[in-house]
FIKOLTI-135865 format. One record per residue (C-alpha): residue in three letters; x, z, y. Coordinates in steps of 0.02 Angstrom, whole numbers, plus 50000, padded with zeros to 5 digits. Each point is the difference from the previous one (the first is absolute). Example, Ala and Ser with C-alpha at 12.3 -4.5 7.8 and 13.67 -1.06 7.14 Angstrom:
! FIKOLTI-135865
ALA506155039049775/SER500694996750172/
! end
This chain:
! FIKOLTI-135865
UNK504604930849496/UNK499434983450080/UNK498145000250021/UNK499374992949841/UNK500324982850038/UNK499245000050152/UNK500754991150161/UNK499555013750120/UNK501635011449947/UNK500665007750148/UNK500745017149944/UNK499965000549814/UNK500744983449984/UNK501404993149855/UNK500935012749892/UNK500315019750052/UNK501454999550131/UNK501445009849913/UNK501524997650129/UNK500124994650196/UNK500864988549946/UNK498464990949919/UNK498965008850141/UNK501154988550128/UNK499814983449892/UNK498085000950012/UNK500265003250195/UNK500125018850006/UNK500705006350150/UNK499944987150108/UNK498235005750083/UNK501005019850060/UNK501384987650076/UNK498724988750089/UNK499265017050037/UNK501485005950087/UNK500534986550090/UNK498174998650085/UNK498995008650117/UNK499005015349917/UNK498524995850095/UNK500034981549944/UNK500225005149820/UNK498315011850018/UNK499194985250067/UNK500184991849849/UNK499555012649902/UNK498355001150125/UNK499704980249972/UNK500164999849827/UNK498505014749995/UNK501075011649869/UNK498995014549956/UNK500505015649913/UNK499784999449827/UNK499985019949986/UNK498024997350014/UNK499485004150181/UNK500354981650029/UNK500945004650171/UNK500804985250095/UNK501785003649962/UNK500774990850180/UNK498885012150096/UNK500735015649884/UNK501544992150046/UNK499734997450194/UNK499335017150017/UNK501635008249928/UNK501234986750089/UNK499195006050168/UNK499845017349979/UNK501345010750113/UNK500435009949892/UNK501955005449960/UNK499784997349822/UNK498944988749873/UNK499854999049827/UNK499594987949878/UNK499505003249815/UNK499324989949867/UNK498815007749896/UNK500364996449804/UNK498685016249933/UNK498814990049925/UNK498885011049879/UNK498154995050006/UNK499144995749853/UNK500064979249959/UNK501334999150112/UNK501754990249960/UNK500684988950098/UNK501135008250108/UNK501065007149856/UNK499934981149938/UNK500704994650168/UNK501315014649997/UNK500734995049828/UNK499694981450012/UNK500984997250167/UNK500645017050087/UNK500864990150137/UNK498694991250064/UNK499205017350023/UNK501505006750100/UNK500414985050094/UNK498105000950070/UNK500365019350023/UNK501494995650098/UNK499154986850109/UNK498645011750051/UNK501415012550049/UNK500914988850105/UNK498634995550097/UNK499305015050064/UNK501775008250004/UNK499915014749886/UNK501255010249976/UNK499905000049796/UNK498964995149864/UNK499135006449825/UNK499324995049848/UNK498945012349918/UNK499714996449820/UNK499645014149876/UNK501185005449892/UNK498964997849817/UNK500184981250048/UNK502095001250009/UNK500024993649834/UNK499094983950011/UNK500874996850194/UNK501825004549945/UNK500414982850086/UNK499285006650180/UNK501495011050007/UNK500984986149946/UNK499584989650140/UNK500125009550132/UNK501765002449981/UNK500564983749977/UNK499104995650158/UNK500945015950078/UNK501764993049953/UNK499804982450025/UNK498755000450163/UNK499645007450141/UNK497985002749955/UNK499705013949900/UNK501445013350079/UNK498655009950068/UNK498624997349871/UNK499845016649882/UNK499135002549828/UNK498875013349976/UNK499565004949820/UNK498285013050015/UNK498825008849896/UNK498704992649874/UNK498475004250125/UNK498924988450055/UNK499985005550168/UNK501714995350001/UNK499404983850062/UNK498875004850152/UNK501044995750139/UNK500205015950082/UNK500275009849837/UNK501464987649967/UNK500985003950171/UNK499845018949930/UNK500854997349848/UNK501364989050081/UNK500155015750126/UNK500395009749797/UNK498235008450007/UNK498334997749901/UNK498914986450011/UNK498765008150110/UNK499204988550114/UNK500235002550199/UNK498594999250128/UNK500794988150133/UNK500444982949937/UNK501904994849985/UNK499984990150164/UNK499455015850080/UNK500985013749901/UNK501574990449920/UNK501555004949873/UNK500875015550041/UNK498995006550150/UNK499395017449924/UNK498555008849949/UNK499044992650125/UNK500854986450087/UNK501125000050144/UNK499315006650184/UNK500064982550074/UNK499874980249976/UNK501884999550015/UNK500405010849852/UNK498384996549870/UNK501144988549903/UNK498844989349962/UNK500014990649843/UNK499474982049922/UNK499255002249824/UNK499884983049906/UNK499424996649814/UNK501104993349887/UNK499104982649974/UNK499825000550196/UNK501894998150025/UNK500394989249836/UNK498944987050129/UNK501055001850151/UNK501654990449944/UNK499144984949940/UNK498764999150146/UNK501564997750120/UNK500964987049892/UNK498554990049992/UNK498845004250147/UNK498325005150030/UNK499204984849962/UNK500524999449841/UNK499695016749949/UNK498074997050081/UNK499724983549891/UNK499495014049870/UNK498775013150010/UNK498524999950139/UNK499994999550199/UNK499845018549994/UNK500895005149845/UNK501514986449990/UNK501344999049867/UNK499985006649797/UNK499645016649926/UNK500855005449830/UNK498295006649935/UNK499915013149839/UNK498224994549879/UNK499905012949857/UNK498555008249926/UNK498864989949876/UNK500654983050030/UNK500964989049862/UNK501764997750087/UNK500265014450108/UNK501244994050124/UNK500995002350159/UNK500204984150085/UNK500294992050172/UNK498514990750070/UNK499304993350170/UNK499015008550091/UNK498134993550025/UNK499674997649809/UNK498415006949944/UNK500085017649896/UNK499174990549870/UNK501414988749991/UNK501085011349989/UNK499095011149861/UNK500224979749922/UNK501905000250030/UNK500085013349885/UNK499134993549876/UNK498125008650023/UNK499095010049925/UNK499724998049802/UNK498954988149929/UNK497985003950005/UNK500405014850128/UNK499635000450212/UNK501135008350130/UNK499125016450049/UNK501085007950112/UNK501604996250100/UNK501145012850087/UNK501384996850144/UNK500955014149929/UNK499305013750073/UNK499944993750195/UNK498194995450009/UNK498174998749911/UNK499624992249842/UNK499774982749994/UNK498584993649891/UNK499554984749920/UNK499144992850150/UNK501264999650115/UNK501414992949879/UNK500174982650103/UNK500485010250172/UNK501754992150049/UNK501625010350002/UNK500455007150170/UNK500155016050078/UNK498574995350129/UNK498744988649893/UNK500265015949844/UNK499455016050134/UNK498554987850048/UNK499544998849815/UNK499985017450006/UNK501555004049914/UNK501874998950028/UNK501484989249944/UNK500985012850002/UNK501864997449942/UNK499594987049879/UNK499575008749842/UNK498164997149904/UNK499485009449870/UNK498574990449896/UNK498535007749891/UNK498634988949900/UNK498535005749971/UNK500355010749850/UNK500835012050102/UNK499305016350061/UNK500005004150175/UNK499755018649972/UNK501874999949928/UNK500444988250122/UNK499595012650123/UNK500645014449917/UNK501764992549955/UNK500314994850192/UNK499355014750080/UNK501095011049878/UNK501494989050050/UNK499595004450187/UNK499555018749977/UNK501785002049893/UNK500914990350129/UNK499325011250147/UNK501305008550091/UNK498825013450058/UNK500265001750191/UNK498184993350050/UNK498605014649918/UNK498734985450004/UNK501094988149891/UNK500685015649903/UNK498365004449962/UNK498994984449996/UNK500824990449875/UNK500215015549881/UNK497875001450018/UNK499864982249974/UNK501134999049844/UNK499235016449946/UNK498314993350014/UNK500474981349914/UNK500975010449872/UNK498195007749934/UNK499244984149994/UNK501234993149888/UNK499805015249889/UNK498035000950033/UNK499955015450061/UNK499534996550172/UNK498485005150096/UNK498954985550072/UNK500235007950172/UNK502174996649990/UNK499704982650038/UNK499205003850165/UNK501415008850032/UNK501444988849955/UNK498954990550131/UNK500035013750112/UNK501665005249991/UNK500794982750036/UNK499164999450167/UNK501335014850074/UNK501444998049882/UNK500744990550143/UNK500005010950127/UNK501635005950062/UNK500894987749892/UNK501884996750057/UNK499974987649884/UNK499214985149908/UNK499635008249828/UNK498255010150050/UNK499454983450052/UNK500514990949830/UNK498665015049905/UNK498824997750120/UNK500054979249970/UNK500194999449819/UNK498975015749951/UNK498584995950116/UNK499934979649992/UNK499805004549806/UNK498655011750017/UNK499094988650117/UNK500504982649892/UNK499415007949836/UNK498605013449998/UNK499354997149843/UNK501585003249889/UNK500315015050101/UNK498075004749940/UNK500434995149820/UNK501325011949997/UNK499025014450047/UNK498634994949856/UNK501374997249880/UNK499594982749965/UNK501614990650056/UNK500504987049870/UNK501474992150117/UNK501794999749967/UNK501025018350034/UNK501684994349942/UNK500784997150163/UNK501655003550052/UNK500645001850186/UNK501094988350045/UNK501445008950070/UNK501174986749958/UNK501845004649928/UNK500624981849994/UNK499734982649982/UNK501024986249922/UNK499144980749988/UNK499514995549829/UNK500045018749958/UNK498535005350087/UNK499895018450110/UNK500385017949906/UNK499135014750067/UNK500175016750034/UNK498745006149854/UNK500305019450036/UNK499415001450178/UNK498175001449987/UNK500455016349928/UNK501005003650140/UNK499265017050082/UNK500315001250206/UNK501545006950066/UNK499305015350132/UNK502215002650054/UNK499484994150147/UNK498895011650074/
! end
C-alpha cells in the first residue's frame, strides 16, 4: 500500500510485490550485491549516518547493534528478524510482511552479511501463515535464483505475545516456549544452552532486528543516508508505517515522516467525530497515556519519552472523551495479566491484583481502598522483570490512575455515565478500504498458568 498519497513512501510504496521478478524491476536486490561487494564496516557507517533506529520500540541505533555483533570474537553469530508482532493497535509489520516480503529478507540478509553470522531467522507466528503465505514464497525464489537468503530460515511460533520479546523469540527458534531469558541476546545468543555458553567465544551472540527496521536497510544503501535523513528529525530520521485505530473516523496504517505532530497524525486518520475531543492516546502498550494536552508533541523516540510517553513501534490507539478510562484500564491490564508467562512472582502476581482490583470497579463491587492499591501494587510489579511487560502494567495502569482520578472515584460511587463498549484491539488483519477485524473473543481469554 503506498502511503495514502503521500510523497514520503519509503517501504510501503506502489502495489504488493508478488514475484522477484517485480521485486528486481523496482531495484530489489541490488542493495545485498552492493552489500557484498563492499566493506562491512563501510556499509554500517551508512547505516550510522543515516541515524536508522529500531523500529521494535526501544529506538536502538541499529549500526551500533550492528558494530557490536560484527566485532564480537565470538565463533558464531546469529541474526534474526523478529516478525511476532502482537500488541494491541499494532499492524504494520504484518503489512510490511505481506505487502513486500523481499524487501524484508533482503534487509535480513544485509544485516547478516555484515556482522558475519553464521545463519539467519524470521520468527513470525504461525496464526498469521495465512495472511503471509507469500513470505514462504519469497524466500525460495530468492534461494534458487540468489545467493541471499541460503542461510535465512523461517520460523512459524505460538500465538503468545511474548513471542515477540526478544529473548523469548531466540527460545522458540531454539523449539522451546516463549519464556523470556535474563541476559540479553548479545550476551546469551541462539543455541548456547540453558544459560549461555562459559565464555565470550562461545555466547553466540545474536542481532535481533524488527521487521520495519530491516524493510529500511535496502533502500537506505541504494540511495544513501542523505536521502533517507531528508525525512524524519535530526534524532529520529526516516518514515514510520504508523497503526491509528481506536475512536477515530479512518482507522489506518500508513507510512509517514517522522517529526509530525500526534495531532496530525490523529488528523491523518481522519479525527475524532464531529462535536467530540481526543481524551486519551496510547502507544500500544509501551508507555503512559497521552492526554489532550500534550497532543502537538512531535513524533520521535527521544522528543515522545520527554513528553512522558513512548513512540513505541508505531501503533496509537485513540479515545475521545466519551470513553471510560476505568475500562480502558481494565481491558489493557487484562491483556497483560493473560499474556504473563509467569516466571517473575511480582509480574505473576501484580497484574492478576491489578486486573482483579479494576475488574470490581467495572462491576462496582470494589472497596474504595482497591484503588490505593492498584496504586500500590504497580510500584513493585517490576521488580525482577526479565522482560518489558511488568513495565507496560505499571505505565498504562498507573499513568491512568494518576491522569484520571475522578472517573476512577465515579466508579466506586456508581455514577459513571461514560462509554463501556470497548473492545481490545488485538488486531487479526487489515486490508485498505476494509478497515481492521479484531479478535472479539480474547477479553474473555482466562491466563494460561502451563508455565509454571
Amino acid at each position: 500500500m503506498a502511503a495514502q498519497g503521500s510523497a514520503s513512501g519509503i517501504v510501503l510504496t506502489g502495489e504488493p510485490v508478488t514475484s522477484l521478478a517485480e521485486y528486481r524491476r523496482r531495484g530489489g536486490v541490488a542493495a545485498y550485491e552492493q552489500a557484498a561487494r563492499s566493506d562491512p564496516d563501510e556499509i554500517i557507517d551508512v547505516i550510522r549516518r543515516a541515524g536508522l533506529r529500531g523500529r521494535g520500540g526501544a529506538g536502538f541505533p541499529t549500526a551500533f547493534k550492528w558494530q557490536s555483533l560484527r566485532r564480537s570474537d565470538a565463533h558464531t553469530k546469529y541474526v534474526v528478524c523478529n516478525g511476532a508482532e502482537g500488541e494491541p493497535g499494532t499492524f504494520k509489520d504484518r503489512m510490511l510482511l505481506r505487502h513486500n516480503p523481499y524487501q524484508v529478507i533482503e534487509g535480513l540478509a544485509i544485516a547478516a552479511q555484515v556482522i558475519g553470522a553464521k545463519g539467519a531467522f524470521i520468527g513470525v507466528k504461525k496464526a498469521f501463515a495465512p495472511m503471509l503465505a507469500g513470505l514462504e514464497r519469497a524466500l525460495h525464489e530468492l534461494r534458487d535464483e540468489t545467493p541471499m537468503a541460503s542461510n535465512i530460515e523461517i520460523v512459524w511460533g505460538p500465538d503468545e505475545y511474548l513471542f515477540g520479546e526478544e529473548k523469548a523469540l531466540l527460545a522458540v527458534i531454539e523449539g522451546g516456549l516463549p519464556l523470556p531469558r535474563v541476559l540479553p541476546p548479545y550476551l546469551h545468543g541462539l543455541f548456547t544452552g540453558a544459560y549461555g555458553g562459559p565464555s565470550e567465544e562461545d555466547s553466540n551472540p545474536t542481532c535481533v532486528n524488527n521487521v520495519e527496521t530491516l524493510s529500511h536497510v535496502p533502500q537506505i544503501i541504494a540511495r544513501g543516508p542523505e536521502w533517507f535523513r531528508s525525512f524524519g528529525t535530526a534524532d529520529t530520521p526516516g518514515t514510520m508505517v504508523f497503526t491509528v485505530l481506536g475512536d477515530v473516523r479512518r482507522p489506518v496504517v500508513r507510512e509517514l515522516p517522522l517529526g509530525m505532530t500526534l495531532r496530525a497524525l490523529i488528523d491523518a486518520a481522519g479525527g475524532v467525530a464531529a462535536g467530540r475531543a481526543v481524551k486519551a492516546v496510547f502507544p500500544g502498550l509501551a508507555g503512559r497515556v497521552i492526554t489532550a494536552g500534550r497532543l502537538d508533541t512531535p513524533l520521535g523516540f527521544d522528543s515522545m519519552r520527554e513528553a512522558g510517553s513512548a513512540l513505541g513501534s508505531g501503533g496509537f490507539i485513540v479515545f475521545d472523551e466519551t470513553a471510560c478510562m476505568v475500562k480502558v484500564a481494565e481491558m489493557f491490564s487484562h491483556f497483560l495479566h493473560v499474556e504473563s508467562c509467569n516466571q517473575c512472582p511480582p509480574c505473576k502476581l501484580g497484574s492478576g491484583r491489578i486486573s482483579e482490583r479494576l475488574e470490581r470497579l467495572m462491576a462496582g463491587t470494589a472497596h474504595p481502598h482497591e484503588v490505593e492499591e492498584i496504586a500500590e501494587t504497580a510500584t513493585w510489579v517490576t521488580n525482577g522483570q526479565r522482560c518489558y511487560l511488568a513495565t507496560s502494567e505499571q505505565l498504562v495502569a498507573g499513568s491512568i490512575l494518576d491522569a484520571f482520578p475522578d472517573e476512577f472515584a465515579a466508579h466506586l460511587s456508581g455514577t459513571c455515565q461514560r462509554r463501556h463498549d470497548l473492545v481490545l484491539p488485538k488486531i487479526t488483519d487489515y486490508r485498505p478500504g476494509e478497515g481492521f477485524t479484531f479478535d472479539e473473543e480474547y477479553g474473555r481469554k482466562q491466563p494460561d498458568w502451563t508455565y509454571v
